[in-house]
N, C-alpha and C positions, 0 to 999 in steps of 0.2 A: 220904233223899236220892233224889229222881228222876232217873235217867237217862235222859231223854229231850231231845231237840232241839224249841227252842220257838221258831219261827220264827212267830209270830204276826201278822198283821198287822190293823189296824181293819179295824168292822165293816163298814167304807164298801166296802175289798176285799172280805169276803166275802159282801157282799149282791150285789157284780158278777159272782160265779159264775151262771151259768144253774144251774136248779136239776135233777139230774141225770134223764134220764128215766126216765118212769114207763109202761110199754107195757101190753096186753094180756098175762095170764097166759102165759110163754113154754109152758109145760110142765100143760096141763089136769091137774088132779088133785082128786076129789071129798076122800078124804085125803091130805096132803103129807107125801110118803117120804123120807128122809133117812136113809142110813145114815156113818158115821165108819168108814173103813180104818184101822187102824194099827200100826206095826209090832210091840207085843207085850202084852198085856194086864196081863202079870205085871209090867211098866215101872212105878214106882207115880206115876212123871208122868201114865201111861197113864188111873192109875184116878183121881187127881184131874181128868183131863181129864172123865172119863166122867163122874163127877155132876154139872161144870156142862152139859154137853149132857144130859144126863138131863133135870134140873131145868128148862134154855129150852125145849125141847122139848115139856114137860106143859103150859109157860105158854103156847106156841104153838100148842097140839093138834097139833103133828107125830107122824109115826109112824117113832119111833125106833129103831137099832139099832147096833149097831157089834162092829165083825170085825177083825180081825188077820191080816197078811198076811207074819208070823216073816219079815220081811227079803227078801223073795221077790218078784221084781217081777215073774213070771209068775204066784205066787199073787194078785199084786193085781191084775192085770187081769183075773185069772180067776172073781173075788170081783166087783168093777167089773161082766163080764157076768152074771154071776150072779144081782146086784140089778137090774141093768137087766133082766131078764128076767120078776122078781119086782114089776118097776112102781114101784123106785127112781127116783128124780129128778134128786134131791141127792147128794152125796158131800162131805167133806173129811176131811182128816187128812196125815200124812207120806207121805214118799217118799225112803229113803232112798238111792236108787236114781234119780238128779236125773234122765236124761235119761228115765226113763219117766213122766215129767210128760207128756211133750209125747204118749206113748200114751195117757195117763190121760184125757186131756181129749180128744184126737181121736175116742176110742169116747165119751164122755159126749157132746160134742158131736153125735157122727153117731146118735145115738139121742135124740136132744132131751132132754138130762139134764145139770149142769153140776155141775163140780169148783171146792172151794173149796182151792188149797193151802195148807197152815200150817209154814210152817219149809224146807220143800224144793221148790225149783225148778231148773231149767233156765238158765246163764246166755245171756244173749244171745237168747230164746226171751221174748217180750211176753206177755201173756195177751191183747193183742189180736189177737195171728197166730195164736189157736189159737179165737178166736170166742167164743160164749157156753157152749161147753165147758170155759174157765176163766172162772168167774166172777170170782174176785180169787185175789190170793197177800198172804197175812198173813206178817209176819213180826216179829224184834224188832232192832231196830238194834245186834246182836252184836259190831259192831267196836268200838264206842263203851262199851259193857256192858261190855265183856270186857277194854279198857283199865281201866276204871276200877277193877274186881274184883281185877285183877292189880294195880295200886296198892294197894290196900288191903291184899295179901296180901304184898307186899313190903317195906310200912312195917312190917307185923308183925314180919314178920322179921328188924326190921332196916338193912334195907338192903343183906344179904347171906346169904351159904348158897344151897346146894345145893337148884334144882327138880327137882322133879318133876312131868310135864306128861303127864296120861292122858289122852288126846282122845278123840271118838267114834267115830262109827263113818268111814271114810274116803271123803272125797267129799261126807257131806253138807254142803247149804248150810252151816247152822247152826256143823258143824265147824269147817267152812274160816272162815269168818269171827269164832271167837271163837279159834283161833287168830292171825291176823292181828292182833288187838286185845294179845292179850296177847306177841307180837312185839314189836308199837309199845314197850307198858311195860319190854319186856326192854331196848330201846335205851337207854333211859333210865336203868339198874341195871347199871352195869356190873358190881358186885361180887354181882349173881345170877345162877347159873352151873347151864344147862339140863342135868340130869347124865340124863334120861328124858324119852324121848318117844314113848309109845306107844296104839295105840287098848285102849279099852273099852269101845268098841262100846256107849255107852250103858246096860248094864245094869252090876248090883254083884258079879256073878261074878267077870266076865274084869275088873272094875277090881281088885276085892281079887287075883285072881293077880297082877294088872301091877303091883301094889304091895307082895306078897310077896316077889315077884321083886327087885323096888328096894332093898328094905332088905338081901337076900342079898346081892348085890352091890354094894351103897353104903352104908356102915356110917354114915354121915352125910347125914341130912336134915333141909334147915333149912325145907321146906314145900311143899305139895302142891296144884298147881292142880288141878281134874276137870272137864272139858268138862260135864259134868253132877251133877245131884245123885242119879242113882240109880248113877254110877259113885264120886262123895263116899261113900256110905253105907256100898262095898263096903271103901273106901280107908280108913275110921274105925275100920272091924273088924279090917282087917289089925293097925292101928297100934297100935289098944289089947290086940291080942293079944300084940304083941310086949313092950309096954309103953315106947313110945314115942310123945310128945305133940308134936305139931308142928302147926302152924296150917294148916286144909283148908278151899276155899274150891269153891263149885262154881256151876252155871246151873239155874234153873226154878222153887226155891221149894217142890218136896215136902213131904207132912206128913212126913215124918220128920225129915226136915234142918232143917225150924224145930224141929222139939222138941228134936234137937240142940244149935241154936244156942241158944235158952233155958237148956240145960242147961252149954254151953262148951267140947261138944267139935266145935262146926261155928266157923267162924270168920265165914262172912260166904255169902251167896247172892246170885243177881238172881233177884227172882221175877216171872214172868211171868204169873204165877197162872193156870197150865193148865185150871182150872174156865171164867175169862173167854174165856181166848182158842179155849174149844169151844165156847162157848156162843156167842158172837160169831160164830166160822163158822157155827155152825148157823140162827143167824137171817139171817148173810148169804147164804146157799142157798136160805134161803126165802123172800128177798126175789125171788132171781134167780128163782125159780121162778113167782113172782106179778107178774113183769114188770118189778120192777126192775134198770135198768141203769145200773150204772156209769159216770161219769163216766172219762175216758183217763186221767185221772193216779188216779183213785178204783182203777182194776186191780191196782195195787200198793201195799200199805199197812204202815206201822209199826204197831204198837202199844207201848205201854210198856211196860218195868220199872223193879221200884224195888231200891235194893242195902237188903238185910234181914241187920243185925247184932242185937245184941244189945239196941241201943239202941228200934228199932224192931218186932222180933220180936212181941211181944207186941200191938199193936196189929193186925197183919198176922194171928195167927193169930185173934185174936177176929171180924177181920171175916170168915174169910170160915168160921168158925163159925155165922155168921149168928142169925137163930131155930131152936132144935131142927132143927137141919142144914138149915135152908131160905137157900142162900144170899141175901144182901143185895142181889140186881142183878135191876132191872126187865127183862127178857129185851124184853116185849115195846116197850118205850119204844128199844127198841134197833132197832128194824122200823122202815125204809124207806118202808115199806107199807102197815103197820099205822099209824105213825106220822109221815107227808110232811113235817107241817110241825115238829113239835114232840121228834123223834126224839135219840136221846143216847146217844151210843157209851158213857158211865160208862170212860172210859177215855183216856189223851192217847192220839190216833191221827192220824197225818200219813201222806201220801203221799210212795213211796221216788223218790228222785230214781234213776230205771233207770241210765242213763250211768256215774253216780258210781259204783252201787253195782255194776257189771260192770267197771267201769276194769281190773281186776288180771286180768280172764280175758282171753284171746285171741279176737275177735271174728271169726265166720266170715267166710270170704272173703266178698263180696258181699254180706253184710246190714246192715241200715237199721232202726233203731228205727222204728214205723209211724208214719206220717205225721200221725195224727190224734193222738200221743200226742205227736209234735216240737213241731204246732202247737199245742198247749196247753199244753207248758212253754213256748215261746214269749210264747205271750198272759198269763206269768206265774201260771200254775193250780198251779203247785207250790205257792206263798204264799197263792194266794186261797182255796186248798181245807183248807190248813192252819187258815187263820184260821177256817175255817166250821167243822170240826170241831172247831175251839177254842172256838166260839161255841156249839155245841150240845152242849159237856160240861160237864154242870147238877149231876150227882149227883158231888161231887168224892169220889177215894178216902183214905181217914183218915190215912194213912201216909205 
């Protein structure tokens, strides 16, 4: 089941895109440096993230690296100067710490160097008010994800019982908005009654305490949402230690949470498959660094998920098994650059409509979404640019 929004339209639309430019190397580099921030290595999101960037990387001849910045948004700018120093270029990864996006990018930019973010931004901040300091902001359409996951974990249920809802860490994008989604479903369930709601800050520690905690004090649980799957993991431990089986659903797609799911005791994921969506930023850094720029609605991008039960598990894990661990994704077919005309994101990816997807935050006194990004939703480039990246996804995913 894809959860994605497929606003497609003929190829007549997407051949009326101009085709996005193609400059002068912004950032000379005899080798292209690209290191990944992010917040914890020991995350096993973390470490499926790092062998698809590993893997694009080798295919790209970049010179790869990636650092961890434990939650610390003065260790990551401090990391950010660091590499810059060192004759980095590139960067992407989180920020769980939204408003230091707009530092992240302001030092990349003033050193001729661009950030790709993935999951964590800034609301009401463009990536075109911050220049080619932010290359793009990837993300997954989490409201819409996180509705349908919470469906799925409520039919289980039922139709009633007692939640329990671990969120992550507070503030980030990603939180706030699969929150929101799995609100929507609560509306709709009236006889599902939120008896816990607390962070887990993303790893399987502090989830397993938040869910130790839950069963002491709520002798009755009929199922357990987890802002993620490495907070699922911690939440699975608690539960089978106590010896209580209750349906656990979570976000990202982990190797462990599929092998769970295969086995019956995960009930469902979205996986995002953190291998693609590194490997994708990695090649999109290194386009920006070879002169590719972005299109005004290209600044801001979905990517997909797909929901991963039991029924689909299995094909999901053999692909990205790949060959003797070499995953299945042309890295460099995914280059701009490399590849102008014939390029293939291997992924549904559409541009986020900014407006809609800020509507709930409060918009600073005086700002204006910029002008060049107004007129090309205007001129209808939300659709045309959808249809083009629907036109140049060739390598379809098996799942």
């Amino acid at each position: 089941m894809k959860l994605n929004r497929r606003r497609f339209m003929g190829t007549a639309a997407a051949a009326s895109v101009m085709n996005t430019a193609l400059a002068r190397p912004l950032f000379a580099q005899e080798t292209v440096k690209i290191t990944s921030v992010v917040t914890r290595l020991a995350n096993d999101y973390f470490t499926d993230w790092n062998v698809g960037a590993t893997q694009a990387a080798e295919a790209l001849g970049v010179d790869y690296s990636i650092l961890e910045y434990e939650g610390s948004a003065a260790k990551h700018i401090e990391i950010i100067e660091s590499q810059i120093e060192n004759g980095v270029k590139g960067f992407f990864g989180d920020s769980n710490d939204t408003a230091n996006v707009r530092n992240i990018t302001n030092l990349a930019g003033s050193r001729d160097a661009t950030n790709i973010a993935v999951w964590d931004t800034l609301p009401w901040m463009h990536p075109i008010d911050q220049g080619m300091g932010y290359g793009t902001y990837f993300t997954a359409d989490d409201v819409v994800n996180a509705y349908s996951l919470a469906k799925v974990l409520f039919e289980e249920m039922g139709g009633a019982g007692n939640l329990v809802h671990i969120t992550g860490f507070p503030g980030a994008s990603p939180d706030i908005a699969r929150t929101r989604g799995l609100d929507k479903a609560l509306e709709e369930y009236p006889d599902i009654k939120l008896i816990v709601r607390q962070p887990g800050n993303w790893n399987p520690i502090d989830g397993r305490q938040v869910m130790e905690d839950a069963i002491v004090a709520h002798g009755e649980i009929g199922g357990v949402y987890a802002q993620n799957d490495s907070i699922g993991l911690g939440v699975v431990q608690a539960l089978e230690e106590a010896g209580i089986t209750v349906p656990v659903v979570g976000h990202d797609g982990n190797a462990a949470n599929l092998d769970m799911i295969a086995e019956g005791r995960y009930l469902a994921t979205i996986s995002y498959m953190p291998q693609y969506q590194a490997g994708y930023a990695l090649v999109r850094a290194y386009d920006v660094i070879q002169g590719f720029q972005p299109s005004a609605v290209e600044r801001m991008m979905y990517t997909g998920g797909t929901l991963v039960n039991k029924d689909n598990v299995g094909a999901l894990k053999t692909f990205l098994a790949g060959d003797n661990g070499k995953l299945p994704f042309d890295w460099r077919k995914m280059s701009r650059t490399l590849h102008p005309d014939d390029w293939d994101p291997q992924n549904v990816v559409w541009p986020i409509d900014a407006a809609d997807m800020w509507a709930p935050y409060d918009k600073p006194e005086g700002y204006a979404l910029p002008e060049a990004y107004l007129t090309a939703v205007s001129a209808g480039e939300l659709e045309s640019v959808t249809a083009l990246y629907a036109d140049h996804y060739k390598m379809k995913l098996p799942f």
